[in-house]
py3Dmol code that shows the C-alpha trace and the ligand (Angstrom):
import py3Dmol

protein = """\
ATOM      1  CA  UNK A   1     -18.568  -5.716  -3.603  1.00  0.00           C
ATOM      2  CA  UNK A   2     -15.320  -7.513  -2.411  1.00  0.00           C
ATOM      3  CA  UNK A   3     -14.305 -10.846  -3.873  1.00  0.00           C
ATOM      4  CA  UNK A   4     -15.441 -14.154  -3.112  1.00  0.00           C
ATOM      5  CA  UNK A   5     -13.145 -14.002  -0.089  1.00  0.00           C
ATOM      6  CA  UNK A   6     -14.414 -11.092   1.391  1.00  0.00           C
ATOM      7  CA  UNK A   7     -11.279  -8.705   0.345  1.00  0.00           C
ATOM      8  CA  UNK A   8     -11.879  -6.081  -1.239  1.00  0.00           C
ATOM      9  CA  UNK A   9      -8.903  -5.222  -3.811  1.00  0.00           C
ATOM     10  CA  UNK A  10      -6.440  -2.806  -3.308  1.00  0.00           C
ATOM     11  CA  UNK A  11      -4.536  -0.954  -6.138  1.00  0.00           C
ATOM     12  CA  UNK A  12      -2.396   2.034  -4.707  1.00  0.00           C
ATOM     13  CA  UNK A  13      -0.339   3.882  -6.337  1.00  0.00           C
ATOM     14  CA  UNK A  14       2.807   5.440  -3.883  1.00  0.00           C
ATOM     15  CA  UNK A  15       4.059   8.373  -5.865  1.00  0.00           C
ATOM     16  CA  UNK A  16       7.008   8.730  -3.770  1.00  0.00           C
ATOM     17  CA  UNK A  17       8.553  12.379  -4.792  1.00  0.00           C
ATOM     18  CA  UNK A  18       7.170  12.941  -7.704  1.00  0.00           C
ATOM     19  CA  UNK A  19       4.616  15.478  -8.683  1.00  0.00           C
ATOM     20  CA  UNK A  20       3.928  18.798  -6.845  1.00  0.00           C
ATOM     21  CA  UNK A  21       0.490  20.122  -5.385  1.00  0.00           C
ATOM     22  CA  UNK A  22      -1.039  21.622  -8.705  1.00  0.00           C
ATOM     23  CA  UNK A  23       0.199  18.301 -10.875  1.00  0.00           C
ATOM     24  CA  UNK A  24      -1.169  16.094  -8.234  1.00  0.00           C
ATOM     25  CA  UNK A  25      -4.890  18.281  -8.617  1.00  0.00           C
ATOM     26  CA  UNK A  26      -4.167  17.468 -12.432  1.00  0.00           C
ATOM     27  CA  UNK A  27      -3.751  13.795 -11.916  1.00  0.00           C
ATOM     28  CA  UNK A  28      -5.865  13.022 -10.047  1.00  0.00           C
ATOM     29  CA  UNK A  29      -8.498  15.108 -11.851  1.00  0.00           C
ATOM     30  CA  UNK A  30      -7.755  12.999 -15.221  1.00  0.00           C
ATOM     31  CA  UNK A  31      -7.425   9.727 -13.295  1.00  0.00           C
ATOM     32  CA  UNK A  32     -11.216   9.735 -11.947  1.00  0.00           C
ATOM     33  CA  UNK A  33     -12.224  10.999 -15.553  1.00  0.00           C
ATOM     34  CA  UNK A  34     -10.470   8.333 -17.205  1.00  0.00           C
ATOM     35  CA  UNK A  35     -11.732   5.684 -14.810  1.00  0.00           C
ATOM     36  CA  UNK A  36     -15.629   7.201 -14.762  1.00  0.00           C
ATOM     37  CA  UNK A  37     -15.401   7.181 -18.604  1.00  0.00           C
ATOM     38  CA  UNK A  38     -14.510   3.461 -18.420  1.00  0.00           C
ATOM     39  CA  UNK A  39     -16.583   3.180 -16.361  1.00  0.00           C
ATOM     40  CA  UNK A  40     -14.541   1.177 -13.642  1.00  0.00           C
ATOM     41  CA  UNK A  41     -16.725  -0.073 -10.921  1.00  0.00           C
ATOM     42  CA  UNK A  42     -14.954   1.648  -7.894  1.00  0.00           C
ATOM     43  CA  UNK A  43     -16.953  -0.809  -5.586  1.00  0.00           C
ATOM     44  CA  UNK A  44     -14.582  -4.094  -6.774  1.00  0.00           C
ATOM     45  CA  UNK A  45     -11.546  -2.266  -7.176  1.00  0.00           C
ATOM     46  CA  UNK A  46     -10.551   0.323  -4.711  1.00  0.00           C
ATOM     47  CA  UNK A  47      -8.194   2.907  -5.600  1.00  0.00           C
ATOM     48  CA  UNK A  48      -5.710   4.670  -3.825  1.00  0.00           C
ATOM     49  CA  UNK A  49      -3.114   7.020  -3.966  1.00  0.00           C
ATOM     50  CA  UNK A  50      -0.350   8.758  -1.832  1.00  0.00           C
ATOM     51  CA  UNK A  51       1.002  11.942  -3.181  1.00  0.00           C
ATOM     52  CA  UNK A  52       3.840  13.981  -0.738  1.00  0.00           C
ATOM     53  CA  UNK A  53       2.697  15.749   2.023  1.00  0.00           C
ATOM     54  CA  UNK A  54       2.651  18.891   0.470  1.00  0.00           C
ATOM     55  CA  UNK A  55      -0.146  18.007  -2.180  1.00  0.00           C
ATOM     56  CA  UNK A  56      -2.386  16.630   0.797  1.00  0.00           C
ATOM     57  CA  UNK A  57      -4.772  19.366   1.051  1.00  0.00           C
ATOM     58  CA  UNK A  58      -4.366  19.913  -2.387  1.00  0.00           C
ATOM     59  CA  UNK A  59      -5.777  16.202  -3.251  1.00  0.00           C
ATOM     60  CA  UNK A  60      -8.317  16.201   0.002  1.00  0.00           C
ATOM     61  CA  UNK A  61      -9.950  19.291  -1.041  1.00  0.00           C
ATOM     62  CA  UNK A  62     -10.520  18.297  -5.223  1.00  0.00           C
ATOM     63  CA  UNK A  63     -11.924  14.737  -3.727  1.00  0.00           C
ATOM     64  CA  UNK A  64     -14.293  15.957  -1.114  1.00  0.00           C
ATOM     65  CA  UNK A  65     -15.520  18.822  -3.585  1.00  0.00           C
ATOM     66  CA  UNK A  66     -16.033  16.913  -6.775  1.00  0.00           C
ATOM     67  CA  UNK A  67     -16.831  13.615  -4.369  1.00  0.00           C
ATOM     68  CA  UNK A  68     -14.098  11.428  -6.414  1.00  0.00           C
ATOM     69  CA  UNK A  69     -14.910   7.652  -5.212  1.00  0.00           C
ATOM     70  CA  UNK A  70     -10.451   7.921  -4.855  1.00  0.00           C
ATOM     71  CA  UNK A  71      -8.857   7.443  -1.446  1.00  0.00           C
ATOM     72  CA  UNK A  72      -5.390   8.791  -0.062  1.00  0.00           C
ATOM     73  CA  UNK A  73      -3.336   8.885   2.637  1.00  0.00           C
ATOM     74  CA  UNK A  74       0.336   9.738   3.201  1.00  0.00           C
ATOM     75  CA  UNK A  75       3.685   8.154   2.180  1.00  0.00           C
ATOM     76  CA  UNK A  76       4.937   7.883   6.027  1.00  0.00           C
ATOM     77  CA  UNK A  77       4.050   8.978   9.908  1.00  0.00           C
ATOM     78  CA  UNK A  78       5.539   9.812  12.711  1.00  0.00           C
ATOM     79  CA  UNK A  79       5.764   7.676  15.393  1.00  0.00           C
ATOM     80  CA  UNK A  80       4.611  10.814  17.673  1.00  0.00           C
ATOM     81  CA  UNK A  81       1.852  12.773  18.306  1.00  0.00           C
ATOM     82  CA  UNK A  82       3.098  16.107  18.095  1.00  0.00           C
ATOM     83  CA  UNK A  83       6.462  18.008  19.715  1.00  0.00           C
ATOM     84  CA  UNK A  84      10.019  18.912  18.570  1.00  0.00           C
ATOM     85  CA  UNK A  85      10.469  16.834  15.752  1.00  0.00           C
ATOM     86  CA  UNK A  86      11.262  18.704  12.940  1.00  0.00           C
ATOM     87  CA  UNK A  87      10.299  17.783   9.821  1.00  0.00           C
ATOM     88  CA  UNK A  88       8.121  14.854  10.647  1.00  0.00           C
ATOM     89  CA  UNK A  89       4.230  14.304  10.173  1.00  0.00           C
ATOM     90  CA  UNK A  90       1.813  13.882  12.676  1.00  0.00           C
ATOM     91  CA  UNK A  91      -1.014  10.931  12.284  1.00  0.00           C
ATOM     92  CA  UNK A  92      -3.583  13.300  13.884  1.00  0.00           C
ATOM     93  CA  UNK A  93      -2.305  15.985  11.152  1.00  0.00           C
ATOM     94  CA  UNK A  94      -2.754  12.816   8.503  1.00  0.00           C
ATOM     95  CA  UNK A  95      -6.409  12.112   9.987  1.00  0.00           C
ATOM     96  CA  UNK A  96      -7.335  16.190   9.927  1.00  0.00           C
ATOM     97  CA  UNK A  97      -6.777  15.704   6.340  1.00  0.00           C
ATOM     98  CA  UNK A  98      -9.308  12.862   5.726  1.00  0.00           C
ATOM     99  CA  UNK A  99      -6.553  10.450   4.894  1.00  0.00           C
ATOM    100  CA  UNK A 100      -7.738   7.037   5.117  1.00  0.00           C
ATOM    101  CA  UNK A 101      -4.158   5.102   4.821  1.00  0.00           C
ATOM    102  CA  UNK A 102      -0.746   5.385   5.726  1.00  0.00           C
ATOM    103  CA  UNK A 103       2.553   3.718   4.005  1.00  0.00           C
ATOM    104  CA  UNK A 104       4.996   2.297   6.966  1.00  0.00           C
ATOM    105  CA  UNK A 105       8.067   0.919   6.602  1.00  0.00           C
ATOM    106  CA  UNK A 106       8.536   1.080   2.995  1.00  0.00           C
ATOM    107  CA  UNK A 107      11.958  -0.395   2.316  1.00  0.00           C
ATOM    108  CA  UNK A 108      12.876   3.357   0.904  1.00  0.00           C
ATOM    109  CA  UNK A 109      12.663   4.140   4.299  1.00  0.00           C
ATOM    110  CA  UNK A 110      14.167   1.275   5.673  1.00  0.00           C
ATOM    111  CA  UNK A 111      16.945   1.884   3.283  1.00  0.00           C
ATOM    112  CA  UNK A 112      17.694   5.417   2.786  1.00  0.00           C
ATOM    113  CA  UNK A 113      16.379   6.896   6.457  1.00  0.00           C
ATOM    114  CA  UNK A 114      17.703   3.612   8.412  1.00  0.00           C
ATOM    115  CA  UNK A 115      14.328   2.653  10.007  1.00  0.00           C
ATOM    116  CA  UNK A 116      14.409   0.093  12.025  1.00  0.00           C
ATOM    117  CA  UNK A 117      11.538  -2.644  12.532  1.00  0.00           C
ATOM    118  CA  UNK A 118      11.139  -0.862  16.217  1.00  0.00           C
ATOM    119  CA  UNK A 119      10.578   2.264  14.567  1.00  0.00           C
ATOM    120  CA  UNK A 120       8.594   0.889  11.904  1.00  0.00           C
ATOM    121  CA  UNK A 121       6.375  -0.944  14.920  1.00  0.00           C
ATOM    122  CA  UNK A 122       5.563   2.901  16.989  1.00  0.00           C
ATOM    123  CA  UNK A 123       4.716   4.059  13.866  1.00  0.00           C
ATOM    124  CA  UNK A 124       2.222   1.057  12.882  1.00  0.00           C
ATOM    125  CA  UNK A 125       0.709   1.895  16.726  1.00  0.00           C
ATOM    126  CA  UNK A 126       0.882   5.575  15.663  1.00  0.00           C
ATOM    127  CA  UNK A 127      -1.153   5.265  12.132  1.00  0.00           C
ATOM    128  CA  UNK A 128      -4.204   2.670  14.153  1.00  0.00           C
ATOM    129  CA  UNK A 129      -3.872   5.093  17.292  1.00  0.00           C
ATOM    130  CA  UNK A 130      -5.090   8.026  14.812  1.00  0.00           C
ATOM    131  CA  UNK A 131      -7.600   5.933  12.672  1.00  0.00           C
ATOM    132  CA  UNK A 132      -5.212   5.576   9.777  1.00  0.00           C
ATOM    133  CA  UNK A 133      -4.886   2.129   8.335  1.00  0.00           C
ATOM    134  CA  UNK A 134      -1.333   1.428   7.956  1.00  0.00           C
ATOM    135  CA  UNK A 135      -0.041  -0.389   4.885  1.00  0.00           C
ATOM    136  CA  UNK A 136       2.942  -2.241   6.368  1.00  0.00           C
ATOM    137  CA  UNK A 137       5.865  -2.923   3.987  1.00  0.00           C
ATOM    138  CA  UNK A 138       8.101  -5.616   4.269  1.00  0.00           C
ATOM    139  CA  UNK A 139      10.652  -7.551   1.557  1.00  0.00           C
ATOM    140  CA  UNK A 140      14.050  -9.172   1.395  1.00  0.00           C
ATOM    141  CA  UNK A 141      16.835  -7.891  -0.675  1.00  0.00           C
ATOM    142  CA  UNK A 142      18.385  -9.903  -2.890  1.00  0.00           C
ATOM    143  CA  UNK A 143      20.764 -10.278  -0.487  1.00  0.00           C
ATOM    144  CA  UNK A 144      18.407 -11.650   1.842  1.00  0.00           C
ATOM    145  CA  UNK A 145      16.128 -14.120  -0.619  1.00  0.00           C
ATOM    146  CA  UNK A 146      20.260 -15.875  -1.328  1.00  0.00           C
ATOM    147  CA  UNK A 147      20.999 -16.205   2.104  1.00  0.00           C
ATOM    148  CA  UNK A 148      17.590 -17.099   3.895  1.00  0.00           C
ATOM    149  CA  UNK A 149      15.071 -17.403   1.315  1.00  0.00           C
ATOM    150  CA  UNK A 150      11.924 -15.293   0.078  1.00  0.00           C
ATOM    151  CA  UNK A 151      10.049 -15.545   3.198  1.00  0.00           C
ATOM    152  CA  UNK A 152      12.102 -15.224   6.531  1.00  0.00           C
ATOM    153  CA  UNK A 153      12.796 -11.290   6.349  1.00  0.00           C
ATOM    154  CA  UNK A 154       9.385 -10.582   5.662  1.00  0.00           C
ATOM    155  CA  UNK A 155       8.165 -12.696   8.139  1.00  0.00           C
ATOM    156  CA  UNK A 156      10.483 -11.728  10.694  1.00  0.00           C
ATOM    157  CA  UNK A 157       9.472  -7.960   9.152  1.00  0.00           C
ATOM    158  CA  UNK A 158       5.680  -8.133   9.835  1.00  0.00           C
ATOM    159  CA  UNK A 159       5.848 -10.073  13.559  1.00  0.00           C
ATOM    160  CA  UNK A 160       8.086  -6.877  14.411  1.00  0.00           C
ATOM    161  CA  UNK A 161       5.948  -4.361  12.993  1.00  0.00           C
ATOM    162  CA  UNK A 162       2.809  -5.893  14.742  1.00  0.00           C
ATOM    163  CA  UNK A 163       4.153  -5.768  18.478  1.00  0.00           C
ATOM    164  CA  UNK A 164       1.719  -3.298  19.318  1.00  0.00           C
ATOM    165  CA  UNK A 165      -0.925  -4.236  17.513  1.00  0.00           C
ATOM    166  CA  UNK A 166      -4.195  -5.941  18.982  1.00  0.00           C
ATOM    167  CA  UNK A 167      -7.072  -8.339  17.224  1.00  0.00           C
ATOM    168  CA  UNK A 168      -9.425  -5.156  16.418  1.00  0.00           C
ATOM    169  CA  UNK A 169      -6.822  -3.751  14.075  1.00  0.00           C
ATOM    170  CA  UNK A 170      -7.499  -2.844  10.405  1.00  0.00           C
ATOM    171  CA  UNK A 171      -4.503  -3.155   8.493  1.00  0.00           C
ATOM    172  CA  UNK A 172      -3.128  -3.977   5.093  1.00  0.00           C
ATOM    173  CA  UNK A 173       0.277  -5.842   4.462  1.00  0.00           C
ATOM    174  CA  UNK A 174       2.316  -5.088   1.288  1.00  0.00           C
ATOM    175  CA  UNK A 175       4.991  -7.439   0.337  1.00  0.00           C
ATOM    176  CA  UNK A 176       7.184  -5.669  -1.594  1.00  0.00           C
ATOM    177  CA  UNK A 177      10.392  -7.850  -2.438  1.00  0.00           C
ATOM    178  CA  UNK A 178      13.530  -4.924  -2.500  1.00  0.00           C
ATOM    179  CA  UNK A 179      15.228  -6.433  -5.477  1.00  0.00           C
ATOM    180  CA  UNK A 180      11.628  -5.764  -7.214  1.00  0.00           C
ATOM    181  CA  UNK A 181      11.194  -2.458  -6.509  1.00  0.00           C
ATOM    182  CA  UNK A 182      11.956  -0.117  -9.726  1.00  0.00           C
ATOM    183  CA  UNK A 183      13.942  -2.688 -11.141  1.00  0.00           C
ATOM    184  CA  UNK A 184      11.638  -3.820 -13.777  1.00  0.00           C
ATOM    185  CA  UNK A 185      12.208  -7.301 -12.842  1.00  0.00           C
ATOM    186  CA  UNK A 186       8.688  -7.938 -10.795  1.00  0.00           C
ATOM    187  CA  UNK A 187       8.654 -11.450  -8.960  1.00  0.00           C
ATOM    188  CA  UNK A 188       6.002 -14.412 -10.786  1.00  0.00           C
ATOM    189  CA  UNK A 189       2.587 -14.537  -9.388  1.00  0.00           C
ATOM    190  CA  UNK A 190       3.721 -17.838  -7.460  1.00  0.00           C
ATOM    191  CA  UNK A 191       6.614 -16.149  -5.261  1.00  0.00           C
ATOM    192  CA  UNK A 192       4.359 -13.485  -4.389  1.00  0.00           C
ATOM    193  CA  UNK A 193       1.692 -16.001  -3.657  1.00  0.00           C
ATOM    194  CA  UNK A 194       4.188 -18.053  -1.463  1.00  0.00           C
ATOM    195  CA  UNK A 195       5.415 -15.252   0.617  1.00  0.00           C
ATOM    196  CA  UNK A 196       1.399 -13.686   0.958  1.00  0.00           C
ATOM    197  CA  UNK A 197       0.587 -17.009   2.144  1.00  0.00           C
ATOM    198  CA  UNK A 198       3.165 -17.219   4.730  1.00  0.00           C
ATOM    199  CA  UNK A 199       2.496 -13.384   5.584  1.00  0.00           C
ATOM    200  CA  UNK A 200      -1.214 -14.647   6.435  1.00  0.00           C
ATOM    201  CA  UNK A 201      -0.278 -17.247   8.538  1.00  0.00           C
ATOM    202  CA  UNK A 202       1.686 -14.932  10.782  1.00  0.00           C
ATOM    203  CA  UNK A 203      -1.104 -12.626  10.758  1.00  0.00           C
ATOM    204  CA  UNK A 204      -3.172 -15.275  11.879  1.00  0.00           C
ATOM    205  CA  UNK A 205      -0.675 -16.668  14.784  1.00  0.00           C
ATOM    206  CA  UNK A 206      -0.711 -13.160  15.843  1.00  0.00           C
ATOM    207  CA  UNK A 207      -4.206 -11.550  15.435  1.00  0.00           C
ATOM    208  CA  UNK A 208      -6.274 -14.494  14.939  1.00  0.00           C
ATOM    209  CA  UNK A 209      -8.186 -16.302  11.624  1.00  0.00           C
ATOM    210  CA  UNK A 210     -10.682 -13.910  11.536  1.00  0.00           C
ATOM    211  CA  UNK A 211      -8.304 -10.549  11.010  1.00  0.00           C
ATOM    212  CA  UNK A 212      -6.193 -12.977   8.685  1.00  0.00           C
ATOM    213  CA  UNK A 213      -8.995 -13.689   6.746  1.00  0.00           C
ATOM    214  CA  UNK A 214      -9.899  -9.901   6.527  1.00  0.00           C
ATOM    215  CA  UNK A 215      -6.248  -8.518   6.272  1.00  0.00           C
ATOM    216  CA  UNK A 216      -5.341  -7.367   2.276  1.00  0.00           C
ATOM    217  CA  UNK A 217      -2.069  -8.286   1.079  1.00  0.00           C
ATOM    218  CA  UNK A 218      -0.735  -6.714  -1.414  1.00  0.00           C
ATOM    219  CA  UNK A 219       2.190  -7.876  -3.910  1.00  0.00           C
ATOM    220  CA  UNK A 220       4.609  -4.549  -4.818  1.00  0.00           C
ATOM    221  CA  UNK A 221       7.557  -4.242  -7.294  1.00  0.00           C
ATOM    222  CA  UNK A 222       7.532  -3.324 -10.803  1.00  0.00           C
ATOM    223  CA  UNK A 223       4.033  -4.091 -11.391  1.00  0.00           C
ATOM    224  CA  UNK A 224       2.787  -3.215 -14.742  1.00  0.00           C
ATOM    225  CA  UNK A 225      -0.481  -3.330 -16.684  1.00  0.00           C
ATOM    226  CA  UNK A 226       0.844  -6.289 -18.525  1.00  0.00           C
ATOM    227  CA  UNK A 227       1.715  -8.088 -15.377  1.00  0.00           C
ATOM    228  CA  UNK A 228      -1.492  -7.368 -12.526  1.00  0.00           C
ATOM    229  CA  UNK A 229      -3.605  -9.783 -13.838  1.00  0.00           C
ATOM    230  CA  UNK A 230      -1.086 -12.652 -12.511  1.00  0.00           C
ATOM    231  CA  UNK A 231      -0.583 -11.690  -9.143  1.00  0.00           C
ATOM    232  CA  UNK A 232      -4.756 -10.885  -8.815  1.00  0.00           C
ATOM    233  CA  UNK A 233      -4.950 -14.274  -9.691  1.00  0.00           C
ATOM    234  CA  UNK A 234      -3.388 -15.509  -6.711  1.00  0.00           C
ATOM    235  CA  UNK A 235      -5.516 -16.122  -3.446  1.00  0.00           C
ATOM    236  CA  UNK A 236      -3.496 -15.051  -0.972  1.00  0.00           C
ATOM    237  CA  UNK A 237      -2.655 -11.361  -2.980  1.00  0.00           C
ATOM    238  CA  UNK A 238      -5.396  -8.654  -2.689  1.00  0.00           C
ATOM    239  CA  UNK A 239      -4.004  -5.897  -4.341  1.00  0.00           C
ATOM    240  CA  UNK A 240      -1.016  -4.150  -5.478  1.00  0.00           C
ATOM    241  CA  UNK A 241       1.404  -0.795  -3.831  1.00  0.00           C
ATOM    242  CA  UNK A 242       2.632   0.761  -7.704  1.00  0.00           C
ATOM    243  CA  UNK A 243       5.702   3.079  -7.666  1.00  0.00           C
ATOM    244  CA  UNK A 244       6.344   4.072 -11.040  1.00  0.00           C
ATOM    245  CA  UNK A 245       3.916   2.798 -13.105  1.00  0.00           C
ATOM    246  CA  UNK A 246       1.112   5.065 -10.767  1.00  0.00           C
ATOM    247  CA  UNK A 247       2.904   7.770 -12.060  1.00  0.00           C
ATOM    248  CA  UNK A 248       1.863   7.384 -15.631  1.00  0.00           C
ATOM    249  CA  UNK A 249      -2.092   7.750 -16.124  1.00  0.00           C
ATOM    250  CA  UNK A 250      -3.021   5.278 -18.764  1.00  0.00           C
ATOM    251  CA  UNK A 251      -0.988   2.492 -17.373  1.00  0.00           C
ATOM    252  CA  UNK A 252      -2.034   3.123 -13.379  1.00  0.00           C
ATOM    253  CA  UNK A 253      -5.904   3.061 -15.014  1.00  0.00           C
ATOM    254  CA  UNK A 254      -5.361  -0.128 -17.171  1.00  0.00           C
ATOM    255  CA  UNK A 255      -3.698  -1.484 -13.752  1.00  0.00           C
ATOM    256  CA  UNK A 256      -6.798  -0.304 -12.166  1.00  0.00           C
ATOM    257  CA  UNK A 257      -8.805  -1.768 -15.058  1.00  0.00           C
ATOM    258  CA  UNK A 258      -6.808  -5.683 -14.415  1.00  0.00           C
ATOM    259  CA  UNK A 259     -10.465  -7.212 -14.096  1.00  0.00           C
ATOM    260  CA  UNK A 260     -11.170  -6.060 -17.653  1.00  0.00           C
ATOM    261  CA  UNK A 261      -8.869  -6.205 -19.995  1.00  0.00           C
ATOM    262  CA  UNK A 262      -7.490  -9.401 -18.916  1.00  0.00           C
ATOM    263  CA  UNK A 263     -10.534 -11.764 -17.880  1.00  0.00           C
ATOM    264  CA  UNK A 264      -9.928 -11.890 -14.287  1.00  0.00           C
TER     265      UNK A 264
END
"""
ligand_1 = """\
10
PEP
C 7.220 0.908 -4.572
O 8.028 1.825 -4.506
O 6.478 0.657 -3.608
C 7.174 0.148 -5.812
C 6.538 -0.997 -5.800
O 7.812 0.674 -6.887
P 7.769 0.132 -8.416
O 6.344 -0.183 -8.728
O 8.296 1.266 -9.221
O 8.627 -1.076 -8.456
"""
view = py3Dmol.view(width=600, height=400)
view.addModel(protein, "pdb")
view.setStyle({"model": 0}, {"cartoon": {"style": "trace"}})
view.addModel(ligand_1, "xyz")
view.setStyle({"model": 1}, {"stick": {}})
view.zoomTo()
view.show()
């Protein structure tokens, strides 16, 4: 059951390094106890999560045996299908492995491995080319939201990363200002509303009302159990990408949980 718009929400939690293949099995274990016992409704919330490649098979193999209603997918992809590049991921390998999404562009990346939007682009082509639904990232730095504003670099951001991409597509966008990320200093509801709203109208210049319509955005940085319930209240944001917080059970649950114990 989606909500009145049709969107089904998205909370995913990107784990970034953190856990290894037998604490990911734990976690994820506890997290579809915790959310079965409270009985969390899996068909108006979905959940997601994206452990490191290693714990993959690890995760795949505990959700297909014990049939946990918990997707995954991986933290990045290659923009190729297979060859001599050492140390990257195929999409095909991501797809073997049931994934259902894949995180591109995340401004980790973008930051730390100096991807570029064209890079960021073959790998959106890569993810929909191998039946992976790529969660694009885009956000300004601080930087960026002083010189042009909230909205320009995503903008700019998401019309790059969706050169290759055709009116079929299933995709999710994830606006994710930098200066929010980790810092503990999330954005309000309203500037994630303002930017989501301006990300759908470029989805919608590009790929038409109708993928627009269907396309989840989700707001990222620093979001908290004490702070979902805002940004779910916008219409424009469908979900959330968690760092840290998806790292610690209770809260990523009670973030889960935003249509209950805040009156959504
Ligand atoms: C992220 O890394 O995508 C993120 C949003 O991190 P945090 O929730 O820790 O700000």
């Amino acid at each position: 059951m989606a909500a009145l718009n049709g969107r089904l929400p998205l909370i995913a939690g990107n784990w970034k390094m953190n856990l290894d293949h037998l604490q990911a099995i734990a976690f994820v274990q506890k997290l579809a106890w915790s959310l079965k016992d409270a009985r969390h409704d899996f068909t108006t919330v979905e959940v997601a999560v994206f452990p490191p490649f290693t714990d993959l098979r690890s995760v795949q193999t505990l959700i297909a045996a014990d049939k946990l209603p918990i997707v995954f997918g991986g933290q990045d992809v290659s923009a190729h299908d297979s060859g001599a590049y050492t140390g990257e991921i195929s999409g095909a390998f991501l797809s073997a492995l049931e994934c259902s999404y894949v995180i591109i562009g995340h401004s980790e990346r973008r930051t730390l491995h100096n991807e570029t939007d064209e890079q960021v682009a073959a790998k959106v082509s890569a993810a929909l080319k191998h039946n992976l639904v790529p969660i694009i990232c885009v956000g300004e730095t601080a930087e960026d939201l002083e010189k042009h504003g909230p909205s320009a670099v995503p903008v700019a951001q998401l019309r790059a990363a969706l050169a290759g991409v055709d009116t079929a597509a299933d995709i999710v966008v994830a606006y994710e200002p930098v200066w929010a990320i980790g810092s503990g200093q999330a954005a309000t509801p309203e500037q994630a509303e303002q930017v989501a709203a301006q990300l759908r109208s470029v989805l919608a210049e590009l790929l038409g009302q109708d993928v627009a319509g269907k396309t989840r955005i989700l707001y990222g940085g620093s979001v908290k159990a004490n702070n979902i319930a805002g940004f779910m209240r916008e219409p424009n944001v469908d979900g959330a990408l968690v760092g840290g917080a998806s790292l610690d059970l209770t809260e990523f649950a009670n973030i889960v949980r935003y249509q209950k114990h805040v009156g959504v």
